[in-house]
ZAMAR-281416 format. One record per residue (C-alpha): x, y, z negated; residue in three letters. Coordinates in steps of 0.05 Angstrom, whole numbers, plus 5000, padded with zeros to 4 digits. Layout:
<sites>
XYZala/...
</sites>
This chain:
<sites>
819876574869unk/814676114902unk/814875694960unk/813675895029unk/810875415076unk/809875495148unk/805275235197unk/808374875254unk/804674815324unk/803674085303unk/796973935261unk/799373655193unk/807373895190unk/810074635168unk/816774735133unk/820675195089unk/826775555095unk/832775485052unk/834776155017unk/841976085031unk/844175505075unk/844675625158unk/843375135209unk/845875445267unk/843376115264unk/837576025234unk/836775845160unk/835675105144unk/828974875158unk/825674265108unk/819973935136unk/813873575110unk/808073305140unk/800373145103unk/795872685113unk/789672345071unk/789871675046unk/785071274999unk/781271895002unk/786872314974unk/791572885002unk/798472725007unk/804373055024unk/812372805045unk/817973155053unk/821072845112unk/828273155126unk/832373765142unk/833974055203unk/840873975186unk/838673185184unk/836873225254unk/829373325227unk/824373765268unk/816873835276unk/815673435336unk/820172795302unk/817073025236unk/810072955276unk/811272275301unk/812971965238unk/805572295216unk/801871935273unk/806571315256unk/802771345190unk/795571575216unk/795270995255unk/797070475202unk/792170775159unk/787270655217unk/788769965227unk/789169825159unk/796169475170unk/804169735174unk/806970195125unk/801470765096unk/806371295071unk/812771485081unk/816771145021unk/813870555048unk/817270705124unk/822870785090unk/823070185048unk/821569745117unk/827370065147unk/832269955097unk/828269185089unk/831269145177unk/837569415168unk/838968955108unk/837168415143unk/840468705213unk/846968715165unk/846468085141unk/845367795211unk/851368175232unk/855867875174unk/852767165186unk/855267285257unk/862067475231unk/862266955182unk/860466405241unk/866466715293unk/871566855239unk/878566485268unk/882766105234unk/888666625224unk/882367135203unk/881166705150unk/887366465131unk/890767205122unk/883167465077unk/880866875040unk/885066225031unk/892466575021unk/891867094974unk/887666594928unk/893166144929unk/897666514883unk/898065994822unk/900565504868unk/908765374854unk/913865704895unk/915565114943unk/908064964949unk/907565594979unk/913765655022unk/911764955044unk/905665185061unk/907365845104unk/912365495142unk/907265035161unk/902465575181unk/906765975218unk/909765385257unk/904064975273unk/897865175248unk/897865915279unk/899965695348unk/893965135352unk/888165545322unk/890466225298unk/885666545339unk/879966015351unk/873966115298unk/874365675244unk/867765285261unk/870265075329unk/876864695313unk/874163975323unk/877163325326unk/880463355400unk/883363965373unk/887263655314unk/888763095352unk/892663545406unk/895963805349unk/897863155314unk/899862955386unk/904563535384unk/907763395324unk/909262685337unk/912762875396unk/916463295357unk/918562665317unk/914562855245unk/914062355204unk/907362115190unk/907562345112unk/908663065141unk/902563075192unk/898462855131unk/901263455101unk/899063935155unk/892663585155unk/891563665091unk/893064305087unk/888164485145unk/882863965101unk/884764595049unk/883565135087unk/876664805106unk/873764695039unk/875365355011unk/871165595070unk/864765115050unk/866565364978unk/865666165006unk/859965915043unk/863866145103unk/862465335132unk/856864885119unk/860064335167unk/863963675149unk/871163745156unk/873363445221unk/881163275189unk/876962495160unk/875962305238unk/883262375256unk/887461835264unk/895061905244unk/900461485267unk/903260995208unk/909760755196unk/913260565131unk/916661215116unk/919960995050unk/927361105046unk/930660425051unk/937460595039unk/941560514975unk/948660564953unk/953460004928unk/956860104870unk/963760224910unk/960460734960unk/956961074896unk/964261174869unk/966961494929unk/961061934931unk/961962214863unk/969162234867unk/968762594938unk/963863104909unk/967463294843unk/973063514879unk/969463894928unk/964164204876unk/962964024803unk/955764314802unk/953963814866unk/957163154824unk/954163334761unk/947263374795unk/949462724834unk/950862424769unk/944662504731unk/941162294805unk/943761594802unk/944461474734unk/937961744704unk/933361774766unk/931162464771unk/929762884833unk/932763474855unk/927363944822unk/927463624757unk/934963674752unk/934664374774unk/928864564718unk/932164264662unk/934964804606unk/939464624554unk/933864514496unk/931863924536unk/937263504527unk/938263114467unk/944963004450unk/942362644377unk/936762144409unk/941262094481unk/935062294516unk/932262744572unk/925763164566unk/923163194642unk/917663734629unk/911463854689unk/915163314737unk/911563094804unk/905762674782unk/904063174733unk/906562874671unk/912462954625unk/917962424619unk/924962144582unk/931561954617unk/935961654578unk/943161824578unk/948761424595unk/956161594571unk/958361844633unk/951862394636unk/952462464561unk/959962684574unk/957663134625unk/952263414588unk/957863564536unk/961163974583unk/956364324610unk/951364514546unk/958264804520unk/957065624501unk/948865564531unk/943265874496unk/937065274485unk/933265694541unk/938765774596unk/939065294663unk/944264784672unk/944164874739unk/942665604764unk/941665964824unk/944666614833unk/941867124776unk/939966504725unk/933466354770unk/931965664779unk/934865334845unk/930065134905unk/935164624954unk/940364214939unk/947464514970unk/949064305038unk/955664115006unk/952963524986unk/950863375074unk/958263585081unk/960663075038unk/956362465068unk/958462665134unk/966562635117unk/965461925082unk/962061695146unk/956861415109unk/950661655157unk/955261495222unk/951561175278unk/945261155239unk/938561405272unk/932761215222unk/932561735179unk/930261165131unk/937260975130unk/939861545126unk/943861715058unk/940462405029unk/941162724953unk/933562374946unk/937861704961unk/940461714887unk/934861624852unk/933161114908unk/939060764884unk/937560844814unk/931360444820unk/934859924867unk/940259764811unk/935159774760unk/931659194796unk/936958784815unk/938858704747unk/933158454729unk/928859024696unk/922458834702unk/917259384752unk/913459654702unk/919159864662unk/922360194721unk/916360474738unk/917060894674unk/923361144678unk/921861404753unk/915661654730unk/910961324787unk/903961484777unk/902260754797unk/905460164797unk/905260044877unk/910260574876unk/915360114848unk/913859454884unk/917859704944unk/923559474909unk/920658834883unk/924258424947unk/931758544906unk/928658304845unk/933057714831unk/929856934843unk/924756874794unk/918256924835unk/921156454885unk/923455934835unk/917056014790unk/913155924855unk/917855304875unk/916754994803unk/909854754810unk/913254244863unk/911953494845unk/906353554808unk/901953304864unk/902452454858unk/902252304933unk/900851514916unk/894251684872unk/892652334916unk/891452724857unk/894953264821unk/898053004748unk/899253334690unk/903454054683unk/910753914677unk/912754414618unk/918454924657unk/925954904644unk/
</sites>
């Protein structure tokens, strides 16, 4: 059946109606308008009624295009219209997520972007992490874009936190994480501004635990905690005697103890690295005990349901606080905690003599200026190798004689 067009009252548009569809009560209408260019006839369809199309906006699109042919400038055909409009709203959309990109807050960002690609992160990373978010992060720029959280900012929030008596090693851990959260915007092209966190200042003050058990106070300890929990001794035990932190104790599975060699496979530790401990009768005993009926895969220490355990047992606080042994004490330097052990591992280490760089190893410090903080219970050598070069200067001649071989 052929086409039927129809003249509209404006010169250069008619339509045809659609067999079957309705608009309104009338059948569809399509329009099309025609029009010469280079010489040629040329003909558009330009929309439905149903599109919101009708002669007189079908006719102004035609002049649209009369006009530019005139002037020899502008879009000369329809397709061409089109292709500048979708050219502006391209760039009006681009604009528009620039914009949104430039005001997007902190929390905004946080809760799209930075969290959900931080899933290969480790458990407490994360939980570390959060809890800093929620508690001081969200409150200081949760809703403030991302762009505009400047260096007065995070100094009102380090302010805060001080006051709050943090430790300095923790407000470099919230600043951190907010130097993070920063450069995983520049990454997503979400910034292109220097991270402000450089320019702040943080309060420093020797944070390193300074307190270490005696021998006699390290007896009560363990004696005090076997009776109260086996679990919390046998971790204590392997603490001060081989070193290791809570985590590592809590990772360890039964195929990475030794029994043969005496030693202690300490797999993915802190720094990154795996390490021995080396086991003494009284953990050798112990690990005895408690390898006794395991499979090579299975936890010496477990959590409820075999998972691997996240915090050391506040019976090991209770137990401190009966001995009296964090009574009157305000520095929480001083103060005896389960990360105390190893403290005192080190500390016994080095006042028997073992030289840094071996003790280094068996903590598994990824530098050596880890260690030196126990260098002052090192016994006398550096003072009396520094006091043996005494008498070598011959105050009658003014001159220094020759090297006195050393005892």
């Amino acid at each position: 059946m052929a086409v039927v067009w129809i003249k509209t009252n404006f010169l250069g548009v008619r339509y045809r109606e659609h067999g079957t569809r309705r608009h309104g009560v009338k059948p569809d209408r399509c329009f099309s308008i025609r029009y010469k260019v280079d010489g040629k006839d040329k003909e558009e369809v330009v929309g439905w009624a149903s599109e919101e199309m009708s002669a007189e906006k079908a006719f102004k699109i035609l002049s649209t295009i009369r006009d530019n042919i005139k002037k020899g400038t502008g879009a000369k055909s329809l397709a061409e219209i089109r292709e500048e409009n979708e050219l502006k709203a391209g760039i009006i959309e681009k604009e528009s997520r620039a914009k949104a990109k430039a005001e997007i807050t902190f929390s905004e960002f946080w809760v799209t972007e930075y969290w959900p690609a931080q899933s290969l992160k480790t458990t407490v990373t994360r939980e570390a992490e959060d809890a800093y978010y929620r508690k001081w992060l969200f409150p200081a720029f949760g809703n403030i874009p991302l762009r505009r959280i400047d260096v007065a900012k995070l100094e009102a929030l380090v302010t805060r936190l001080v006051n709050d008596g943090k430790a300095p090693g923790t407000i470099v851990k919230i600043l951190g994480l907010v130097r993070q959260v920063w450069n995983y915007a520049v990454a997503r092209d979400v910034l292109d501004l220097p991270c402000p966190v450089r320019r702040v200042k943080v309060p420093r003050k020797d944070a390193a635990r300074q307190r270490f058990l005696t021998p006699e106070e390290a007896t009560m300890l363990l004696q005090a905690l076997r009776k109260r929990s086996l679990d919390m001794h046998d971790e204590a035990l392997l603490a001060l005697f081989c070193g290791m932190r809570a985590g590592e104790i809590y990772n360890l599975t039964v195929a990475d103890c030794n029994l043969a060699t005496k030693t202690i496979l300490l797999r993915d530790t802190k720094s990154g690295k795996n390490r021995h401990a080396y086991m003494t009768p009284e953990v050798d005993e112990m690990l005895i005990r408690r390898m006794r009926d395991k499979g090579p895969q299975e936890l010496l220490f477990p959590a409820e349901g075999g998972k691997v355990r996240r915090w050391v047992s506040s019976t090991f606080d209770r137990v401190v606080t009966e001995l009296g042994f964090n009574k009157g004490i305000s520095d929480p330097r001083q103060k005896l905690v389960f990360h105390s052990l190893r403290h005192t591992f080190a500390s016994w280490l080095v006042q028997r003599g073992t030289p840094l760089y071996e003790v280094a190893k068996l903590m598994g410090h990824s530098t050596i200026r880890m260690t030196e903080r126990y260098s002052h219970l090192a016994p006398d050598t550096v003072r009396r190798a520094a006091l043996g070069l005494g008498g070598i200067l011959d105050k009658k001649q003014g001159k220094i004689v020759a090297f006195r071989k050393r005892a």
